[in-house]
C-alpha angles and dihedrals in degrees: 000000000000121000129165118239131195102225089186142351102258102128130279096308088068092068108113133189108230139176122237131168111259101255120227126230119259120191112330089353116124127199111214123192101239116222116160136013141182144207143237132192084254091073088055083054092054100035078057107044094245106104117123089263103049131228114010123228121285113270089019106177099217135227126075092196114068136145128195147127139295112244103159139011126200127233110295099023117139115152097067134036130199117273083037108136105223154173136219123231121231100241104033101202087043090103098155143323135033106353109265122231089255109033084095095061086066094054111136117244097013117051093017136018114292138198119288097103126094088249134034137185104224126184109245082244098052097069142086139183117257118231108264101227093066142074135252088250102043087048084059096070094049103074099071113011092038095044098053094043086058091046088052096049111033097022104077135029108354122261112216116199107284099035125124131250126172121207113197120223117335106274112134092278102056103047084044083059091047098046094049094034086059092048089055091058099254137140111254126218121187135179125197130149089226115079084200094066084043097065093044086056079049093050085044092046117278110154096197132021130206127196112208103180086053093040114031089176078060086143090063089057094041094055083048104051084051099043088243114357144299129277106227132025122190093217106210092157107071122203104347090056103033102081084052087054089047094053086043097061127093123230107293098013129140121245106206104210109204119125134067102196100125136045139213129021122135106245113219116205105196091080091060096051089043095053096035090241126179119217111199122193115200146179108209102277146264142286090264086049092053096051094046083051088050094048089052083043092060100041098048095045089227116179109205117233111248113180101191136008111205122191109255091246082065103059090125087066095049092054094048093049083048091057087046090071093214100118121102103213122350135349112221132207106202100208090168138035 
């Protein structure tokens, strides 16, 4: 079988096609057909060598987000059959409740090897079904983004219809957020600096856009469109973009903390005692997340946004259009027909 490996983490340049030998399930493992995967800005971080946990190992066959079908099982496998069409989860031993201290070290594509490869071993518990209305390469871009979206929505404090929810900027995580936020009955908020993404958030739901290249001060737009702010915001941005969300949330609302894409900014803490605010950290979700996404998935007949398939032998190129930064909602690699 062909797989690609990160000898080292010297940039996307350092990915390399490689031939192994199809592996072959042992006791609860499962080998799944891989046909489609997609990326994350996380797999820019570790191609770089600049992931949270540093370097990755060496070899590392990279993707944390993949989607195939089931061709053999192992002795003792029962919650999955052969000819079942699956993903993996994220974090392969996170099966339910409060993460646990070692359930990172199972995430997929980082600590250890991922999917982009034409064949994969699973454990019998890292594995969902995917909903059948979708694709194999629309059920890639649900273990991570989607995930996370759902965490970051339906994890913490609950959100009642009508409420108010603001998605910063239009990677996978935040138009998950918005599709599923509009499914749910709330008010979406979302910020871009192309009026051209805009419009698409406005196509998928969005009830009010903010340019924030147009407007810098965009938090003062944003408390105004809502007649005093929103009461969740799913926080991509990091640092450069945290004290704004602050200023954004109503009294008593939740902060998600989960992405790392700006930097500076000097956070002030007095805002978030005054309001009562939560700030939640969070990495993506469990097993039992996942299903309950796939469940709302299903009901609610949502089609995930992919913004570009690329052919397995150009996964070089899907990485770079990811790092462009031009893609509204997720970037595919198609390793199967």
């Amino acid at each position: 079988m062909r797989l690609y490996r990160i000898p080292q983490a010297a940039g996307i340049d350092a990915l390399t096609l490689a031939e192994a030998d199809i592996p072959q399930p042992q006791r609860g493992q499962v080998l799944v057909k891989m046909h489609a995967a997609s990326l994350n800005y996380r797999d820019l971080m570790i191609v770089n060598g600049r992931a949270a946990r540093g370097a990755p190992p060496a070899n590392l066959v990279p993707l944390s987000d993949g989607a195939g079908e089931v061709v053999a099982t192992g002795p003792d496998v029962t919650r999955v059959g052969p000819g079942d069409r699956v993903a993996a989860t994220f974090m392969q031993t996170w099966i339910g409740g409060p993460i646990g201290p070692d359930d990172a070290a199972s995430s997929l594509g980082g600590a250890m090897d991922g999917v982009l490869a034409e064949y994969k071993l699973f454990d019998q518990n890292g594995l969902v079904h995917l909903p059948p209305h979708l694709s194999f390469e629309q059920g890639a871009t649900l273990p991570c983004a989607a995930v996370t979206a759902w965490n970051a929505l339906f994890g913490g404090q609950p959100l009642h219809p009508g409420d108010a929810v603001l998605v910063l900027g239009t990677g996978g995580v935040s138009v998950f957020a918005l599709q599923l936020a509009v499914a749910a009955g709330l008010v979406v908020v979302a910020t871009s600096s192309s009026d051209d993404k805009l419009a698409r958030m406005r196509q998928l739901g969005a009830t009010h856009l903010v340019n924030y290249r147009r407007n810098p001060e965009w938090q003062d737009e944003v408390v105004a469109l809502t007649n005093g702010g929103v009461d969740r915001v799913v926080e991509v941005g990091g640092p450069g973009t945290l004290p704004r969300s602050i200023a954004v949330t109503r009294q008593g609302g939740e902060i998600v903390l989960i992405g790392v894409l700006t930097t500076g900014g000097n956070i002030d803490p007095v805002p978030v005692l005054r309001k009562g605010l939560v700030l939640r950290g969070l990495y993506v979700g469990s097993r039992q997340m996942f299903e309950a996404l796939n469940h709302a998935i299903t009901a609610h007949r949502i089609e995930p946004v992919i913004d570009r398939v690329f052919p397995f032998a150009q996964a070089e190129d899907a990485y770079r259009h990811q790092a462009s930064q031009t893609h509204l909602g997720k970037v595919v690699i198609r390793i199967a027909d």
